[in-house]
Every structure is written in C-alpha cells, then in structure tokens.
N, C-alpha and C positions, 0 to 999 in steps of 0.2 A: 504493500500500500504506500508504504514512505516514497519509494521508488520513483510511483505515477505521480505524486505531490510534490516530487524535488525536483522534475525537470532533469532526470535522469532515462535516457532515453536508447532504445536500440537504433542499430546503423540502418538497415534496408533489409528487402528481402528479395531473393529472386525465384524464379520462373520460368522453366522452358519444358517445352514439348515435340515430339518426331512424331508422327504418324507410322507406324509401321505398317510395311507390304509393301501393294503396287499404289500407285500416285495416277491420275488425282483419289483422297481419301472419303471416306465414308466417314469418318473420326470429326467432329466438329471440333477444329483445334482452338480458333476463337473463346468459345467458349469452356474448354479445359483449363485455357491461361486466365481469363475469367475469376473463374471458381477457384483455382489455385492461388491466382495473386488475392481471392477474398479472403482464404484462407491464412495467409501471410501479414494482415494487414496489422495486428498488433507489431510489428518489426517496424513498419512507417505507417504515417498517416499524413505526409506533408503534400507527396504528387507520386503519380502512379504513370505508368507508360508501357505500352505493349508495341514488339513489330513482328511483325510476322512474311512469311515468306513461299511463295510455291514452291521453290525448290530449283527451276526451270534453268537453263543456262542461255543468258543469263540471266537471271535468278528478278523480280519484282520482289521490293519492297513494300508494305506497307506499314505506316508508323501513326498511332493513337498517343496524345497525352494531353495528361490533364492533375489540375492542382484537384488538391484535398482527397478524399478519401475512394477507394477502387469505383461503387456503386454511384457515386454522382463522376467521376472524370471522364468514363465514358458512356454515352445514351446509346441505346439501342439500335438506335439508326446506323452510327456509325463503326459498330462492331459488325452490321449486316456485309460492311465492305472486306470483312477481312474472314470468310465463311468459305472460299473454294481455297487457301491458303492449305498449307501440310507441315510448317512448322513454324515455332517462334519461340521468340523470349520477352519477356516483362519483368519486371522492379514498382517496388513499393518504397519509397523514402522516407527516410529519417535523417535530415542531415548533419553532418560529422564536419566536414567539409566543404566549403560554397554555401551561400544563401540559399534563401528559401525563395527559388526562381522558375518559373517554365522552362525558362532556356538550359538549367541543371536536370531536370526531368530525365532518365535514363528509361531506357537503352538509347545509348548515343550510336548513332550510322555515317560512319568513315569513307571515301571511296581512299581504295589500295590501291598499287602498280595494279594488280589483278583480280577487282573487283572491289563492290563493296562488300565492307563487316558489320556487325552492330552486336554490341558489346553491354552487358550489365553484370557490374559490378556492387561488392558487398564487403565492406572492411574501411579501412581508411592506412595507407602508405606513409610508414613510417619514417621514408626518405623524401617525399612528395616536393619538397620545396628545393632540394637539390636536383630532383629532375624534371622539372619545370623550367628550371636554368637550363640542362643539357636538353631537353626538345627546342625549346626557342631558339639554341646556340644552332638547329639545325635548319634554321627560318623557318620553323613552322609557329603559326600563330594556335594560341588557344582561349576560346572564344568564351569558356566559363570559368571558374572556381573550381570545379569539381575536379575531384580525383580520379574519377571515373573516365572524361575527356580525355584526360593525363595515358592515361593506360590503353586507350582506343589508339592515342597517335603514337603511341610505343611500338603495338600492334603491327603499323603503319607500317613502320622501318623495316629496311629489306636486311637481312641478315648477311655477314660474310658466306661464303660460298655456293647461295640460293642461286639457283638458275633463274635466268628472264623470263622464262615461260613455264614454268614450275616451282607454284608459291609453295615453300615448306614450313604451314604452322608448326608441325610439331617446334623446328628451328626455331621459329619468332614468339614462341609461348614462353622455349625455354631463355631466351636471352630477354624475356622480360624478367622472366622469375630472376637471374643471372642479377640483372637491376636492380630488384626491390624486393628483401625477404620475406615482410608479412605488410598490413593485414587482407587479404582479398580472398575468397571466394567467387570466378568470374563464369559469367556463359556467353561465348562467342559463336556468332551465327554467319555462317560463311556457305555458301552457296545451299547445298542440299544434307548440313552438317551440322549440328552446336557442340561443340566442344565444353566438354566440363571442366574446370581447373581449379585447384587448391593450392594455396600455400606451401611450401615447408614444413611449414611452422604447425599446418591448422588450424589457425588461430578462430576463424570462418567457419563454420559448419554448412555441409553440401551433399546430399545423396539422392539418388536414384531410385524411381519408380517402374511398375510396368501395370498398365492400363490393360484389365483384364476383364471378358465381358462379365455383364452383373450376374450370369448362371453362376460365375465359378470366382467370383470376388472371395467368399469364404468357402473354395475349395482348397484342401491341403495338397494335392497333389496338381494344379496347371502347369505345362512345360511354356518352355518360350511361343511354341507353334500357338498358343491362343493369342498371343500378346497383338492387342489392337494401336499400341502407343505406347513410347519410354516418355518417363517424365523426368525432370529432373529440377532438384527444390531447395532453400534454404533449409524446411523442417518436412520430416514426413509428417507431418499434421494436415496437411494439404492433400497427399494421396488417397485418403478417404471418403471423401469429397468428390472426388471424382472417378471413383471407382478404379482406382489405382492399389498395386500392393506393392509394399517396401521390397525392395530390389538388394541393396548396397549403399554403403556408403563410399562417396570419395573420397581416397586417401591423402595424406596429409604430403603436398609435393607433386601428385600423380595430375595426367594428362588424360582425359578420354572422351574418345568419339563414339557421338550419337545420332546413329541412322538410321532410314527405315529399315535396313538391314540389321540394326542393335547396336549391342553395347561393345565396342573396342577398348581393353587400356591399352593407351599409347608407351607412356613410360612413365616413369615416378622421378622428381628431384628432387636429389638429396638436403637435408640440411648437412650445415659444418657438423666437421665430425664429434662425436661428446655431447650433443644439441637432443634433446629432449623435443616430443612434442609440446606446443603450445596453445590446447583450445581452451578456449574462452570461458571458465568455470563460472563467469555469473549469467552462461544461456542456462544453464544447469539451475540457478537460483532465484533467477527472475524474467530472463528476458523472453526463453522458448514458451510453447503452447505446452502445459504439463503430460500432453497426450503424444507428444515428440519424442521420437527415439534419435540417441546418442552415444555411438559405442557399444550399441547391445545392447541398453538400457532406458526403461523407460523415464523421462523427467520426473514426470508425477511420484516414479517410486524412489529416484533420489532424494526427492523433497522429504518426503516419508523419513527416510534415514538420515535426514539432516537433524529431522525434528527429533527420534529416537538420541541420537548424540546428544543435541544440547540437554535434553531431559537425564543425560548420564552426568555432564558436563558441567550443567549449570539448576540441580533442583532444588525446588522451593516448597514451605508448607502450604497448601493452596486447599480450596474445594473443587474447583473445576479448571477446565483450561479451555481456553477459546482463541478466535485471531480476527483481524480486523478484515471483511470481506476484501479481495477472497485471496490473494496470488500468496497468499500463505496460510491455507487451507492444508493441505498436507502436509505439512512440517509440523501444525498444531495436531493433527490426527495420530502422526506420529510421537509426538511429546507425550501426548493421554496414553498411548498405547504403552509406551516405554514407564510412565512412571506412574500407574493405574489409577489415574485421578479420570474423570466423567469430562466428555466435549460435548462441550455445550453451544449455542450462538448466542451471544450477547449484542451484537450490534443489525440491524439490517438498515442495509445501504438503497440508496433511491440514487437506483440507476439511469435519471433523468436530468440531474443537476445541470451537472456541463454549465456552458457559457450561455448568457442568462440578458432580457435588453432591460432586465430592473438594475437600475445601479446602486449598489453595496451603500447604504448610509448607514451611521453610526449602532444605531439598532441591529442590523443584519449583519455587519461586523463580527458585535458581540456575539450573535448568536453563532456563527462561525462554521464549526463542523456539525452545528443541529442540522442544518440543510442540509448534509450528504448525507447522515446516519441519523437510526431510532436508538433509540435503546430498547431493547427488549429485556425491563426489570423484572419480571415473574423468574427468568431464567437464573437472576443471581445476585438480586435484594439480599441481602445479611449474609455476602457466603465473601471469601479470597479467592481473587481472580487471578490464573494465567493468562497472559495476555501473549498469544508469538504474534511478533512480527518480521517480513523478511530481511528487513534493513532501517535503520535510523540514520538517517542522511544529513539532515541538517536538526530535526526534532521539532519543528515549527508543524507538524503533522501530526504527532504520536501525540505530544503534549494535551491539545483539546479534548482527543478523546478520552485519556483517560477521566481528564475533568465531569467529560459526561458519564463516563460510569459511576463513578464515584458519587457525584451526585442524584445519580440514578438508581444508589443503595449499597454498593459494592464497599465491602469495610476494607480491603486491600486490593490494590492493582500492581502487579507484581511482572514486569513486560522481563519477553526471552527473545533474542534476537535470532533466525535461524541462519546470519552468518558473519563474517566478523565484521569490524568498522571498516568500513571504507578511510582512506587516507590520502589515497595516491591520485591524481587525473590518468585517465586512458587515454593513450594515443594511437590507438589501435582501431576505434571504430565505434566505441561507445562514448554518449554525449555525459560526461561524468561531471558536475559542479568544480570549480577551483578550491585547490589545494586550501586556502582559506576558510572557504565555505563549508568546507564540509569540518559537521559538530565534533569529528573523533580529535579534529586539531587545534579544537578551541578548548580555551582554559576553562568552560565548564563543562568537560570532558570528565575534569576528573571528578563531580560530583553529577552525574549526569541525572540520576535518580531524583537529586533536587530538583534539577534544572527542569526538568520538564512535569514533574510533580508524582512521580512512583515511588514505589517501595521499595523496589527492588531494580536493578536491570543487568543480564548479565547476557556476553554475546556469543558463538561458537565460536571455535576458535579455528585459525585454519588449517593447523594439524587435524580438526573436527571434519571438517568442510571436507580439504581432499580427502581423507578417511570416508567419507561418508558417500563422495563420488567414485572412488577407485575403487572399493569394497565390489562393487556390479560389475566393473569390467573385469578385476580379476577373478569372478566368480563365470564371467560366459567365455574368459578364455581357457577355463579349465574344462568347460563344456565341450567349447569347439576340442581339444585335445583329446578329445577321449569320442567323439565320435571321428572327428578326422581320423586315417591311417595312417598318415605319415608324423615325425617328429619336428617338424618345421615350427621354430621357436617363435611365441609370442609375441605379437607388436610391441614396442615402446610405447609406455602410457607416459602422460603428460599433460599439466595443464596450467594456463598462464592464470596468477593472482598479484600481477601486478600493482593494480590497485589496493590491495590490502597489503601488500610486503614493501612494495617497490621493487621489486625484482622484477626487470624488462627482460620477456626472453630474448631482445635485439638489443644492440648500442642502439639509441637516438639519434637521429642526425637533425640538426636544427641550419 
C-alpha cells in the first residue's frame, strides 16, 4: 500500500505475439496484444503503444499510441486496422527515463540499412548518458529522452564484419549487450521475426507463452502441433487471458527467435566472470501480479513466505493480524499462518477515490485517509492488532491509518513490514523517491514507532527476504534434478537488493 502512496512506481511492461502456421492467420493478433498489454497495465499506466506487422517482405507496419491507460488509448475503430496483421509488439509505460510524452510512447520504429525495426523496451540503462554521447558522436540525432530511442539507434549500427546484404541481428543484439550490461528486457520486431532479449544480469523479467486452443488450455499433455500462437510477456499473468500456457522463461543474457515456425534460442551472453544473476527482488514484493511466475515460482507464494519469516523474525503479542488492502495480503496470511494468531480485515478500501474535481479544503484534509478506507470495528474493537504492511516508504501513508484504527477501538497497533527499509535510489528501472526522502534515512528512523504513532514496528530483514525468495527456487531445482536424467548443474541464482544494501550489481556510470 505504502508503495502506490509514495510514488514508487514500476518501469513498463511488454508485449509480443507470432501467429503460428501458415500466414495470412486465423489468430486475431490485435486483439491478443490487447488483452495482454491489459493485463500488464499495473507495470505503467502513463501511454500504451502497439505495432504490428504482416510479416510480408517487405514487411507493413502499423503503429497505435496513445496516452493514459491501454482501454481509453486505443478505440475500436482503430484497432479494426490492424486485424489481417500476424505479429506485433506493445509496451505499457511507466516512466524511469524521459517525460511523460506521446513522442516517448514505445515501441519506437527505426528504418535500418535493411529495413525497418520497432523495438520495446523494459528496464532503464545504467550507462544511458555515456551512450547518448557515443550515438550522437555518430551524427545521429535522437528525437526523445527515452532510453528506449537510445537502444533502437544502437540497433541501427551495422556491426564489424556484417555483410551488405545480410543483416546479422544475432551480431547487432550482441554488440548492444557488449554496450550496456543491464537494465532491459527488449522485443525486436524485424520483418516476419520478434526477437526476445535479456540482460546478463536479469535484472528485467521476460518469458514465453504458447497460445493453445481453449479444448486443451487445461490439458496436461498438448504438444507444440496445437500451438495457435507464441507469446511473449513481461509477466505470465497475461497468458491466461488469452488462452495462452506458460512456455519458458528467458534466460538471463540469452537471445531468441520467435516465428510462426516457434521458439529458437539463438545464444546466451555471458556476464563477467564471478557475476551472479541480478533480478529484481522487489517484482517478487511488490511490483509483479501475485499470480506471476518467476523462477518456478509463484509470487503470490513468495509473499506467503515473506510473511511466514517476518512472523519468525519479528513476533508480537497481538489478537489478530490483518494488512492494509490489499498488495500485502499474502504476506499477512502468511504471518497468521506462521505465528497462529486469526486474519482478520480491518480496513475496506473504496476503490473509487482516485483523483476527484472537489478540491481538498481544510475539513477533507483532516479527514484524510477516511476517504480511501472504512474501518470495519466489529472485527477488532478491544483486541491488539497486527498490522503487515509491504513497505514504509516515507510513512506519510501508514501513519493515518493506524490513527483510524485506533480510534476505531483497536487498544494496540502493532505494524510488521514484509521487507526491509528501502534506503538506496534505483537506477535500474524503478521510479524509487531520493535518497533523502525516503523515512529509513531520516532521523526519525530511529524512533519510527513514535513517529508515525504505533506500538511496535519491526521490518524483515534481507537475509529474510532472499531467504524467503530463494527457499522456491532451490526447492524446483531439486525437482527439475530428479526428474531430469542427466546431471547438468543448477543455474546460478541471484538477485539484485540494491536499494536496501547499496550493493549495485554494475559500476555506475554517470
């Protein structure tokens, strides 16, 4: 909840889709991209953008954008134009980098020595401002802010030993990654092709669907021969939706082609040698759909085992335990679980507040978070409340409510945070408050429980945290070993907590 009230915000999300078989398709890919980028739209909500493509050589484009949320940027009318199409890509925004513009609107479409590209990208480039300098030095002009631009005219660049009439993405993929180590997650759409690409690092979360008819959606045995369409997504929370089943994840570094012919991995880039993965441990706490898999693992049931921790980590005398509707829902269910106190609800939230044409006077002020929440007092008049929440960001959020429980009957409010302080700024892709802002590095940090008016507050710790992410993956890689036959050793797990250590898994470059 702190999270959505501090203006802490996820980078984008993306979206692509192949038709599989023969062309022209039967598959309404229009509306697959659709449905999928609606599915994605908790990742942005600033401007949305679809293009799509027959496939044909050479190849028609067509390109939709529009500010604010997926359902108003584009009408119906003019998605009817892009209905005989057989593949595409879309983005949802969040912005990280560049204003909040139409002209930033992603997927950007490049023309190449050998065609156009159009390119959607998800991360923010750690070196971004030194290679801004190096495309320019090369007279090319770049027309927006975004990072995203940035990466389409890299794209661009013909590579040392490319032949003139034989464009070699694999080559110009890797001598971008060669560029700039994290943070992206991209999908490049190149004649009858979208290329999936990761990181190094990981830092970006990206996997793969297959579009299977709805007879055999929940059959356990379909081969490839039904597959109607590959997708491919920032979260599998979108494959459901569209009658898609989880395929694969792309791997951290790897390259791969997606055609109506399927799924190719092209090759994997290495990180430097000693280099750990690095994904993003707060998709895992706050940013993903809790119904997203990552690593084997469901979010929803991460959270769970966050909340179990802290309940090991940090327990209180209490009567009940509850959390502030809702993105820390599971993490309270786990807390009850773990330390057998009753979950309750104590607040319901009115899901209609949002931005309002009454303007705030002193009175409505005061009354403050009464408009977003009730109290529901029957549930815990004269008892000691757990309160989890996912984060205390700055505390200008948490603070009210407990006032209204309290006044709503509650003799102790007693808050558990399900991960630790934030400290640090991201520069990787999440819009994080400054170093300043955030309450863990203000001087009433160290009585925080006054400050915001609780009894208690205690946060998990991030030995808790990855403990409580890495516990799932190393339980489905002992899975995959024991059904697998061969002895082919386990991936490197890994995950960036930058913001709560300061430990960047890249140098900076400024």
């Amino acid at each position: 909840m702190e999270f959505e009230e501090s203006g802490i915000g996820e980078e984008c999300g993306v979206f692509g889709c192949v038709a599989a078989g023969e062309w022209p398709t039967q598959l309404e890919v229009a509306q697959v991209l659709t449905l999928g980028l609606v599915a994605l739209q908790h990742r942005g909500q600033e401007s949305a953008g679809i293009v799509t493509s027959n496939g044909a050589s050479p190849p028609t484009y067509t390109t939709l954008k529009g500010m604010g949320l997926v359902s108003t940027a584009f009408s119906p009318e003019a998605l009817l134009n892009l209905r005989y199409d057989n593949l595409g890509i879309c983005h949802t925004r969040y912005s990280t980098s560049g204003i909040s513009e139409l002209q930033n609107c992603q997927p950007f479409v490049v023309d190449t020595l050998h065609g156009r590209i159009a390119v959607a990208h998800n991360g923010e480039l750690v070196n971004a401002h030194a290679l801004r300098k190096k495309v320019m030095r090369h007279g090319v002009g770049l027309s927006t802010s975004s990072d995203s631009e940035l990466i389409t005219q890299l794209l661009a660049f013909t590579p040392p030993m490319e032949e003139l009439d034989a464009p070699d993405w694999v080559a110009r993929i890797k001598n971008l990654m060669m560029e700039t180590p994290t943070s992206y997650s991209l999908l490049i759409m190149y004649k009858d092709v979208i290329y999936a690409v990761r990181d190094p690092y990981g830092n970006r979360p990206l996997c793969i669907g297959r579009i299977v008819p709805i007879s055999k959606l929940h059959s356990p045995g379909t081969g490839e021969g039904d597959t109607e369409g590959w997708v491919v997504s920032s979260e599998s929370c979108s494959f459901q939706s569209i009658g898609a089943k989880y395929y694969r994840e792309v791997l951290p570094g790897e390259i791969v082609q997606i055609s109506n012919h399927g799924v190719k991995s092209l090759t994997v880039v290495p990180r430097p040698e000693g280099d750990l993965p690095a994904f993003c441990i707060f998709e895992y706490v706050y940013f993903a759909r809790p119904d997203s898999v990552f690593e084997g693992q469901m979010v929803y049931t991460v959270r769970q085992r966050c909340g179990r921790r802290l309940a090991i980590e940090a327990p209180t005398d209490a009567d009940v335990v509850s959390t502030v509707p809702e993105s820390a829902t599971p993490a309270a269910l786990g807390y009850a679980q773990q330390s057998g106190l009753p979950y309750i609800e104590v607040l319901c939230k009115n899901r209609y507040v949002g931005r309002t044409f009454i303007q705030p006077n002193t009175r409505l002020r005061q009354l403050g978070v009464a408009k977003k929440f009730g109290a529901l007092t029957d549930n815990f008049a004269g008892k000691r409340v757990v309160l989890i929440d996912d984060s205390i960001v700055r505390g200008n959020t948490i603070s009210p409510i407990i006032k209204l429980l309290k006044e709503a009957g509650a003799t102790e409010v007693h808050i558990r945070v399900a991960s630790p302080p934030i400290r640090y700024p991201c520069y990787m892709g999440i819009n994080i408050p400054t170093k300043e802002e955030l309450i863990a590095n203000k001087p009433e940090f160290k009585d925080i429980a006054g400050y915001i008016g609780a009894d208690s507050v205690e946060y998990l710790t991030v030995e808790g945290l990855v403990s409580a992410v890495q516990e799932g993956i190393a339980s489905q890689q002992e899975k995959e070993k024991m059904i697998s036959s061969t002895n082919k050793s386990s991936r490197r797990v890994g995950h960036c907590t930058a913001c709560l250590t300061g430990k960047y898994p890249v140098e900076l470059e400024w």
